[in-house]
TORGU-507644 format. One record per residue (C-alpha): x, z, y. Coordinates in steps of 0.25 Angstrom, whole numbers, plus 5000, padded with zeros to 4 digits. Layout:
fiza px->X&pz->Z&py->Y
...
END
This chain:
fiza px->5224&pz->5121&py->5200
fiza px->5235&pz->5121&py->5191
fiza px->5237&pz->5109&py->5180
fiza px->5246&pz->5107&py->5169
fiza px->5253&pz->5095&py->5170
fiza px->5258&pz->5096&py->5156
fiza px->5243&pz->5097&py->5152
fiza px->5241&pz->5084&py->5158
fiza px->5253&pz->5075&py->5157
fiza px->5248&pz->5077&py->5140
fiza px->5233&pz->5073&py->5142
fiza px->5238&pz->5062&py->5149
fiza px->5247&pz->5059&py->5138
fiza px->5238&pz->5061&py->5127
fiza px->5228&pz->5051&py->5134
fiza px->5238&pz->5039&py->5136
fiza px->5244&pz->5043&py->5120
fiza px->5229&pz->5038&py->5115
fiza px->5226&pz->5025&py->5125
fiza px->5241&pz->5022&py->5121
fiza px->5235&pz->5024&py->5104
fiza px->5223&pz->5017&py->5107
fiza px->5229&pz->5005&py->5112
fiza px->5240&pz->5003&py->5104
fiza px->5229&pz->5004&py->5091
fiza px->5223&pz->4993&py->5100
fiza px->5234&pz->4985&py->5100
fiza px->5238&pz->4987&py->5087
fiza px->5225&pz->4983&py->5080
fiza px->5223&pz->4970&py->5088
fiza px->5239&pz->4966&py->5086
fiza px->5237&pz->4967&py->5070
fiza px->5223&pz->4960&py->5069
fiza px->5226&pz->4951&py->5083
fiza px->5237&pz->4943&py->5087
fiza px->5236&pz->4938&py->5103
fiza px->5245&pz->4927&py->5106
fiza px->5245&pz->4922&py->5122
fiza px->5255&pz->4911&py->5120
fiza px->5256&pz->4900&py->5112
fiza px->5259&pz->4903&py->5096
fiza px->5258&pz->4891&py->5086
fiza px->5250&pz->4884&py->5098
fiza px->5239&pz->4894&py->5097
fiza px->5237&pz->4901&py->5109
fiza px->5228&pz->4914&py->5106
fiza px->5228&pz->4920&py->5091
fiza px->5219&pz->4929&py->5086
fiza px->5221&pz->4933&py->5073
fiza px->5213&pz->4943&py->5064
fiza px->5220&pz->4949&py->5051
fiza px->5214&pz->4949&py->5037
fiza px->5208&pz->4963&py->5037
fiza px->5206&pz->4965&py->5053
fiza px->5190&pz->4965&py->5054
fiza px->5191&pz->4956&py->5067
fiza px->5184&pz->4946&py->5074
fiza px->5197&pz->4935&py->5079
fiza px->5191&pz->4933&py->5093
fiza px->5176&pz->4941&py->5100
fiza px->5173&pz->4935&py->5111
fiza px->5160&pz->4941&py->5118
fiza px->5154&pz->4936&py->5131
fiza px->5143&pz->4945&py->5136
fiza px->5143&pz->4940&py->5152
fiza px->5130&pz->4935&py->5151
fiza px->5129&pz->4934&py->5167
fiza px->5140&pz->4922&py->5169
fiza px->5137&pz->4917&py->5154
fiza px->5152&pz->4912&py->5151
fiza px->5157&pz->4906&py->5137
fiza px->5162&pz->4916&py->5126
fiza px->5173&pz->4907&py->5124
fiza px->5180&pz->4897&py->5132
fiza px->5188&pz->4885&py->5125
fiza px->5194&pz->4876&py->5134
fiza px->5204&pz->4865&py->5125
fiza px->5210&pz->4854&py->5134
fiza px->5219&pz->4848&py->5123
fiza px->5215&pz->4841&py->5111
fiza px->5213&pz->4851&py->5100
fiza px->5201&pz->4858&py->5096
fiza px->5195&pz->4868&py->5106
fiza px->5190&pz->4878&py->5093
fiza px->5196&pz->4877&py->5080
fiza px->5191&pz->4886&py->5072
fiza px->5197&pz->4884&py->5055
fiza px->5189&pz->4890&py->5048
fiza px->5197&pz->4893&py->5035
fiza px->5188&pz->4907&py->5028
fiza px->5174&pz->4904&py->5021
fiza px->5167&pz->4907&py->5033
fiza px->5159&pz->4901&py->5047
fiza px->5170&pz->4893&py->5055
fiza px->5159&pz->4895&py->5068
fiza px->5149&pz->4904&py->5067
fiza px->5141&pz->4905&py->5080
fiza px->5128&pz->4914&py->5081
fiza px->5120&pz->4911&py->5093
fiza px->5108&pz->4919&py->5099
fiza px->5104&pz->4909&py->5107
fiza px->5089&pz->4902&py->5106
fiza px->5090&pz->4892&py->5119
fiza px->5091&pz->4879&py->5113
fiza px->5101&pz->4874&py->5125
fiza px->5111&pz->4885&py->5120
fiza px->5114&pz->4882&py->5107
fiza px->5125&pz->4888&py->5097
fiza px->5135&pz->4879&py->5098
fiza px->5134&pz->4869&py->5111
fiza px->5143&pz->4857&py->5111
fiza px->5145&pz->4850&py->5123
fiza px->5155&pz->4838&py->5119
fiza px->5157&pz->4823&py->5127
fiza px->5161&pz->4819&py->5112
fiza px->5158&pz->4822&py->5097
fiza px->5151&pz->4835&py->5099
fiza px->5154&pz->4840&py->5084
fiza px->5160&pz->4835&py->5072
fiza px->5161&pz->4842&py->5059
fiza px->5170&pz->4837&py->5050
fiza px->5169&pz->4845&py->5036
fiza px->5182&pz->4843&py->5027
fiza px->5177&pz->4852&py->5015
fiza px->5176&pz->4845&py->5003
fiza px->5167&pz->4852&py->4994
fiza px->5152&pz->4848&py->4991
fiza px->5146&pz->4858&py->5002
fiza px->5153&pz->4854&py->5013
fiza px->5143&pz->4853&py->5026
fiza px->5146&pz->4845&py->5039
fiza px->5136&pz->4852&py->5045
fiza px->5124&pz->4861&py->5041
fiza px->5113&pz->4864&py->5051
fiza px->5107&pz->4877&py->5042
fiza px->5091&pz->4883&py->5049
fiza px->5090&pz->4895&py->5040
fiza px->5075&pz->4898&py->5048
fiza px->5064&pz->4891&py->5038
fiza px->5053&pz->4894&py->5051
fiza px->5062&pz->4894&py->5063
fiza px->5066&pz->4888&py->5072
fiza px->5058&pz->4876&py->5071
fiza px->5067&pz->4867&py->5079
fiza px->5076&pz->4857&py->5075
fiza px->5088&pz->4860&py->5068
fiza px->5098&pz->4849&py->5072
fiza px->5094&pz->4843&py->5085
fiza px->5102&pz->4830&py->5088
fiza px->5101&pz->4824&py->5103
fiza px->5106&pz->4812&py->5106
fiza px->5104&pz->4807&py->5122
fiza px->5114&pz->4795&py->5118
fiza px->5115&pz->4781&py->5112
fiza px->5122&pz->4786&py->5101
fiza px->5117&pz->4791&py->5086
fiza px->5108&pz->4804&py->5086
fiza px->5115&pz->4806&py->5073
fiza px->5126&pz->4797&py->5064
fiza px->5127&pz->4801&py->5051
fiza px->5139&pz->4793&py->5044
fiza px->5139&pz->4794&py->5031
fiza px->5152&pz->4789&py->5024
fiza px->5152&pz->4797&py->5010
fiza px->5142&pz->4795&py->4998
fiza px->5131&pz->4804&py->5002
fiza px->5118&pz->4804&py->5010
fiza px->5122&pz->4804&py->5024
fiza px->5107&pz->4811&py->5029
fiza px->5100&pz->4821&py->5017
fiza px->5088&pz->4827&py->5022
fiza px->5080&pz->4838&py->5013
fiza px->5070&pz->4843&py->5019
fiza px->5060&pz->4855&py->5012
fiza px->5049&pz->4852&py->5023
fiza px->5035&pz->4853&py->5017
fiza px->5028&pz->4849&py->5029
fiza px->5024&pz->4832&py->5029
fiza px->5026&pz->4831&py->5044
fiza px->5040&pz->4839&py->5041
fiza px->5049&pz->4826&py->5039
fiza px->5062&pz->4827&py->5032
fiza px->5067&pz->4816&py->5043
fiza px->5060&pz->4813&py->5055
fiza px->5063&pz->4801&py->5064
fiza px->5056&pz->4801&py->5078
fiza px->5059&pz->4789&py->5087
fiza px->5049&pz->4786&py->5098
fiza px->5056&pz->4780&py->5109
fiza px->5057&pz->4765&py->5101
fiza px->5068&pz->4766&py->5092
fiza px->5067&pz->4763&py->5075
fiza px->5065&pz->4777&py->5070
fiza px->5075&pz->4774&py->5058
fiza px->5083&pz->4763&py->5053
fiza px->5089&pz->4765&py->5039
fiza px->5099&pz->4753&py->5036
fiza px->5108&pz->4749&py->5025
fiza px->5116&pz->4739&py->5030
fiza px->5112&pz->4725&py->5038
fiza px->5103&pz->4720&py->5027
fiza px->5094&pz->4733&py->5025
fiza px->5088&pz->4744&py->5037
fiza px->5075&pz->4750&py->5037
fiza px->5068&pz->4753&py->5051
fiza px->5057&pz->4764&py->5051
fiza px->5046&pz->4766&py->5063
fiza px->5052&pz->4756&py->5071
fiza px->5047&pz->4756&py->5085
fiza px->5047&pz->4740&py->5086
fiza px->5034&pz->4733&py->5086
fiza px->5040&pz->4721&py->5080
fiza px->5040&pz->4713&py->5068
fiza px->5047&pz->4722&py->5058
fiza px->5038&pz->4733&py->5060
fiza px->5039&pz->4750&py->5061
fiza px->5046&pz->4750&py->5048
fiza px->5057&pz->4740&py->5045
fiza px->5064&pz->4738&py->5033
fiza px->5073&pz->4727&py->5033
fiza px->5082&pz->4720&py->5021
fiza px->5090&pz->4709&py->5022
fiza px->5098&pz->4709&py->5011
fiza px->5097&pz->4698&py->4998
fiza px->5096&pz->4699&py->4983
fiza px->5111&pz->4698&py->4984
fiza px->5110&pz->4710&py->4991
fiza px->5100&pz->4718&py->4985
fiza px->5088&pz->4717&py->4975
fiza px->5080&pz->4729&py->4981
fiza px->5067&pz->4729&py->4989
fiza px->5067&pz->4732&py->5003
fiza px->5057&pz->4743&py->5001
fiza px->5056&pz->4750&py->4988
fiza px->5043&pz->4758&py->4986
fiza px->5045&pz->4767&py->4974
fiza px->5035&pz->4777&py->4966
fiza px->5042&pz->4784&py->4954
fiza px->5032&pz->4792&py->4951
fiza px->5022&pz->4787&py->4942
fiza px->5014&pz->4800&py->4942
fiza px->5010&pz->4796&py->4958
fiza px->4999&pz->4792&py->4961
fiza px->5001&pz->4790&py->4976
fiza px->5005&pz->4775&py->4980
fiza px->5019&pz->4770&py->4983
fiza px->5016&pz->4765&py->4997
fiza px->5003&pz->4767&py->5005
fiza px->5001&pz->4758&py->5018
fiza px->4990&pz->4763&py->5027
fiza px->4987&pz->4755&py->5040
fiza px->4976&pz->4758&py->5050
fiza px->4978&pz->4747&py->5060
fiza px->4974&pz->4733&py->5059
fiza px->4987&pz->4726&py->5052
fiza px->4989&pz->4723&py->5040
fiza px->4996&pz->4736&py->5032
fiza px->5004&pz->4726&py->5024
fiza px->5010&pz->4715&py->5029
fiza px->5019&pz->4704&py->5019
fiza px->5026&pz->4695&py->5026
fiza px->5034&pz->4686&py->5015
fiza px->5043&pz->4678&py->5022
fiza px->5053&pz->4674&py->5009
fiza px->5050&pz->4667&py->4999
fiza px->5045&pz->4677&py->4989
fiza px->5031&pz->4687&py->4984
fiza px->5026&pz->4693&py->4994
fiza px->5021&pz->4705&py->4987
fiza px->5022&pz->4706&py->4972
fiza px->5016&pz->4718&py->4965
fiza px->5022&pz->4720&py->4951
fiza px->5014&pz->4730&py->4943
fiza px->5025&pz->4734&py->4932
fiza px->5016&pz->4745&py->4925
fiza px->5006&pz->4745&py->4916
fiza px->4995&pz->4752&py->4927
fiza px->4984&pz->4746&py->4924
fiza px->4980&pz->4749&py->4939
fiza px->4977&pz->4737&py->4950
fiza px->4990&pz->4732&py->4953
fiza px->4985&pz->4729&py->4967
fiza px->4971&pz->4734&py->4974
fiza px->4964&pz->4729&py->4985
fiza px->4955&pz->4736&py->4991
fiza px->4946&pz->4731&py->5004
fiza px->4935&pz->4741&py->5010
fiza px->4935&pz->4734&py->5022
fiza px->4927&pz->4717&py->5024
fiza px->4940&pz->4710&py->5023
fiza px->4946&pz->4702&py->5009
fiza px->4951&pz->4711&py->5001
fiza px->4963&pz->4700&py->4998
fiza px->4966&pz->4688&py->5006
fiza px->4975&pz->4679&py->5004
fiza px->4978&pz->4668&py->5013
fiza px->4986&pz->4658&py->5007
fiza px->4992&pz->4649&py->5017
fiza px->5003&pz->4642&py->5008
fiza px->5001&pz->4631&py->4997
fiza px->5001&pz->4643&py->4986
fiza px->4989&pz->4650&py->4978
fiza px->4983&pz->4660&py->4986
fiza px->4981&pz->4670&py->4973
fiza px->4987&pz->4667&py->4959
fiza px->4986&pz->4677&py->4949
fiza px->4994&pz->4675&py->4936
fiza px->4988&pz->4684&py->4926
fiza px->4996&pz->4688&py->4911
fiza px->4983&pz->4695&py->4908
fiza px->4975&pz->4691&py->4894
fiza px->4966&pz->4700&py->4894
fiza px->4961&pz->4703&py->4909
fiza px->4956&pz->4694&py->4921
fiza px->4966&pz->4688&py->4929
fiza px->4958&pz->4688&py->4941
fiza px->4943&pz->4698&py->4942
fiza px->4934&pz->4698&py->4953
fiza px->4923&pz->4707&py->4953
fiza px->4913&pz->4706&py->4965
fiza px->4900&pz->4713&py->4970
fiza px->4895&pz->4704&py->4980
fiza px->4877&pz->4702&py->4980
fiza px->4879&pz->4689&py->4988
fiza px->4893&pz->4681&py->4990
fiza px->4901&pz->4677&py->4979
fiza px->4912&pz->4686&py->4972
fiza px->4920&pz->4675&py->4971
fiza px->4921&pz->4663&py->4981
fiza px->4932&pz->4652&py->4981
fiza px->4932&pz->4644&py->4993
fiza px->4940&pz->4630&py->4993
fiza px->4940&pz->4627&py->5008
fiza px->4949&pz->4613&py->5007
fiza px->4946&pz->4601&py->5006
fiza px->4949&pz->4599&py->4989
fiza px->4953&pz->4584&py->4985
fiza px->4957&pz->4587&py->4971
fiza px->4946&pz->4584&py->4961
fiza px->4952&pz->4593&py->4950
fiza px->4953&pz->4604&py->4958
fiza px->4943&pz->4614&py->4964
fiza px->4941&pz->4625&py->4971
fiza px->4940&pz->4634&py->4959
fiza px->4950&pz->4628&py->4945
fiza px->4949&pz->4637&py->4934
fiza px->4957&pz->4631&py->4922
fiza px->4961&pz->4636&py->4910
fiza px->4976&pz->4632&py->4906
fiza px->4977&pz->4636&py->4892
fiza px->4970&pz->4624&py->4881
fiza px->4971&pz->4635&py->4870
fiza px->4960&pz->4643&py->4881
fiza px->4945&pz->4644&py->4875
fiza px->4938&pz->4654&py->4886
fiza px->4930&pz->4648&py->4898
fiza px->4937&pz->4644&py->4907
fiza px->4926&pz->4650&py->4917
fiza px->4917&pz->4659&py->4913
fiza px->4905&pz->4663&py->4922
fiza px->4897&pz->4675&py->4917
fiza px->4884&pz->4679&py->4926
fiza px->4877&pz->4690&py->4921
fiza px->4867&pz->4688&py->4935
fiza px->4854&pz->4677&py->4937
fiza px->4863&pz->4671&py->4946
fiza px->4871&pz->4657&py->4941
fiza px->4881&pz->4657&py->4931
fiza px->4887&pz->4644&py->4940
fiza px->4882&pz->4640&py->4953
fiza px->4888&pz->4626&py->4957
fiza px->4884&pz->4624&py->4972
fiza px->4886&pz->4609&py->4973
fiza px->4886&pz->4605&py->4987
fiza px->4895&pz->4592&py->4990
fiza px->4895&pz->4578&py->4985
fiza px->4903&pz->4582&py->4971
fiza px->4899&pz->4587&py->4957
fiza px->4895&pz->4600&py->4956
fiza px->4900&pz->4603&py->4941
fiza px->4910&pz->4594&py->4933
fiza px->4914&pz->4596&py->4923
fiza px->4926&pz->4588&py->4916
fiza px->4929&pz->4590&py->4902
fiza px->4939&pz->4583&py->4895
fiza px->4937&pz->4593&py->4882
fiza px->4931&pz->4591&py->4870
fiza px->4918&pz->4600&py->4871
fiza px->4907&pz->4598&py->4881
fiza px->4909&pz->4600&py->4895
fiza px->4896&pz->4611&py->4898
fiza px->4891&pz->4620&py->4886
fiza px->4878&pz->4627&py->4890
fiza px->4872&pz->4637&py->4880
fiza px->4858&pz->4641&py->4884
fiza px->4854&pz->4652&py->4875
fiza px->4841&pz->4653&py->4885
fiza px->4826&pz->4644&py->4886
fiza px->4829&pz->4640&py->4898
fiza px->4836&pz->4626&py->4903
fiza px->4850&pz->4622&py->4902
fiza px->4851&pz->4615&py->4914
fiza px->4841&pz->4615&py->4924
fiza px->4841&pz->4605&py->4935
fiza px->4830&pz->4609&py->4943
fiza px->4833&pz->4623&py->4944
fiza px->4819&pz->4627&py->4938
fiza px->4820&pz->4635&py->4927
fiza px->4810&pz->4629&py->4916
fiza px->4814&pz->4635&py->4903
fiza px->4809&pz->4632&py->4889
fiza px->4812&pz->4620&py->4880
fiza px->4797&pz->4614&py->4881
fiza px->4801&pz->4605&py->4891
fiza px->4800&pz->4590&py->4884
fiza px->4798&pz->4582&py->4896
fiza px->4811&pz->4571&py->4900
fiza px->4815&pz->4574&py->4914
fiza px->4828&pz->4566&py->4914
fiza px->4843&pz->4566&py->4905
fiza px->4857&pz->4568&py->4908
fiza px->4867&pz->4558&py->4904
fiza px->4880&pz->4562&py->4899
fiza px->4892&pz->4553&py->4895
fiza px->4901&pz->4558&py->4887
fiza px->4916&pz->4551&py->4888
fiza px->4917&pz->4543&py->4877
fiza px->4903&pz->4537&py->4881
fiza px->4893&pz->4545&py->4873
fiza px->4881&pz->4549&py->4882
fiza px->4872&pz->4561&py->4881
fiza px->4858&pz->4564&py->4890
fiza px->4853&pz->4578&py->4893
fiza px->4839&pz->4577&py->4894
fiza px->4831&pz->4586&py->4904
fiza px->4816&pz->4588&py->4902
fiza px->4805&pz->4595&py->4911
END
């Protein structure tokens, strides 16, 4: 068969004219958008530049060997300088990274470092600047912790210093739910669950682990009034529209749910009432057998002393409804050596005064005045150095004024002389009373 050579030689002509046009519209568009450097220029070893206008990515690199598994990229940095730098000059993401991967042991960015494992230094100086913002845009997923800090060392879980004028923790939390905390501290191996501490002279311990003295929850202040005029705990309502109380105790064991130990030389609890609430200003109230109020005075003070400025109201109002003890006992158990003084002294200080000084009202059958006389002494004396008589009895009833036989005779029939009484006055006068049967 017979070809023609001529015929040929321009096919093949034709066919190496268009690879040569294709190749060099290859080359030209990567030389005016990319700029390949293999040796050193400025100390940079490898540029890729993309022009204003050329619709490029700078560098692709795509790794689909999914058998062996490699790294995309590969930086190796034996000198000193950064192994990345990446300056950011536009209004865009500096390192965005958009990771498929839901196995918590491959996570987005994985830092494996014997030193600091991050720092971010922010050198803006506007308002909005953050160091650091952790952003979960899923209001129902995932449920798992944001920020998970773990610390296998000695060291601090987390140091915040703060060296500016600002709050160096700010939590807002939206939760709705009570058990949802806004900070929640969990120590269970024996450490104090928080200390928050001023300087030496003021810390605060809360859920303490140490079954000692100072109890779960510590606050501690060692300052003076030099120092400071503030409490070491302040309780504050503000809101006079709440009804709720200030601070509620509620204990089911067998201590006590208060406990004052007043070591200094002060009150050991004062109540000041500064309003006009008519309400109790303290209430006591007992369900259970034991005193109501017990006060053991141990020291050579009164065990109760009120100081009343009131003109118009009781100082002191006890109201009882025992059927068969007394409402009121006094009990003097020592041994009292003072003949002008008793178990029970009521005096009245003011000479201007012209109200009883005890008044015994008994609406009952029982006795006004029952004077149980048992020892070797007196059992009523009276001693008056006035100038009116010492016992006034008005008997607006046909009965006996005094009776000594405890028989209640009545009427003023009886004309028989059973004996007198004899009384000397100071200034030698005598009287009788006369008792007849």
């Amino acid at each position: 068969m017979k070809t023609n050579k001529t015929t040929d030689y321009k096919k093949i002509f034709v066919g190496l004219f268009i690879v040569l046009i294709l190749a060099l519209s290859m080359v030209g568009q990567a030389m005016a958008t990319t700029t390949i450097s293999d040796t050193l220029v400025d100390s940079v070893a490898s540029t890729f530049t993309v022009a204003d206008g050329g619709n490029l990515v700078g560098l692709s690199v795509t790794q689909n060997d999914i058998t062996n598994n490699n790294n995309g990229i590969d930086v190796v940095n034996a000198g000193t300088g950064n192994g990345q730098f990446i300056d950011q000059n536009g209004q865009a993401t500096g390192l965005y990274i958009d990771s498929e991967s839901i196995d918590l042991s491959k996570p987005a960015i994985l830092i494996d470092s014997i030193g600091r494992g991050m720092s971010i230094l922010p050198t803006g100086t506007s308002g909005n600047v953050l160091g650091l913002e952790v952003d979960n845009q899923y209001s129902t997923t995932p449920t798992g912790d944001l920020v998970l800090l773990r610390n296998d060392g000695t060291g601090n879980g987390q140091f915040i210093d703060q060296n500016g004028n600002g709050v160096a923790l700010n939590i807002d939390s939206e939760a709705t739910t009570a058990d949802n905390f806004a900070l929640k501290v969990y120590s269970g191996q024996g450490a104090t669950t928080a200390r928050f501490q001023t300087n030496g002279n003021g810390r605060t311990d809360l859920a303490r682990n140490n079954d000692d003295i100072y109890g779960r929850n510590w606050f501690y202040g060692n300052s003076n009034s030099v120092v400071t005029s503030a409490p070491l705990v302040l309780i504050e309502q503000d809101n006079a529209g709440d009804d709720q109380n200030a601070l509620s105790i509620q204990n089911d064991g067998t201590g006590r749910a208060l406990n004052v130990v007043q070591a200094g030389d002060g009150e050991a609890i004062k109540i000041d009432n500064g309003g006009t609430s008519t309400s109790n200003l303290v209430t006591f109230q007992n369900d259970g057998t034991g005193n109501g109020l017990f006060i053991d005075q141990n020291g050579n003070g009164r065990g109760l002393f009120i100081d009343s400025e009131a003109t118009t109201i009781d100082a002191l109002n006890i109201q009882g409804n025992q059927t068969t003890t007394d409402v009121v006992l006094i009990a003097g158990i020592g041994i009292q050596t003072n003949p002008l003084r008793g178990v029970l002294r009521v005096t009245t200080e003011h000479a201007s005064s012209s109200g009883s000084t005890i008044n015994i009202k008994n609406a009952g059958t029982g006795n006004g005045l029952l004077i149980d006389q048992n020892g070797n002494g007196i059992g009523l004396n009276i001693d008056n150095a006035g100038t009116k008589p010492s016992m006034l009895i008005v008997q607006t009833q046909d009965v006996e004024v005094i009776d000594f036989d405890n028989v209640i005779d009545g009427g003023t029939t009886h004309t028989t002389l059973a004996g007198s009484i004899k009384i000397e006055m100071p200034n030698g006068a005598t009287g009788y009373i006369n008792l007849y049967t």
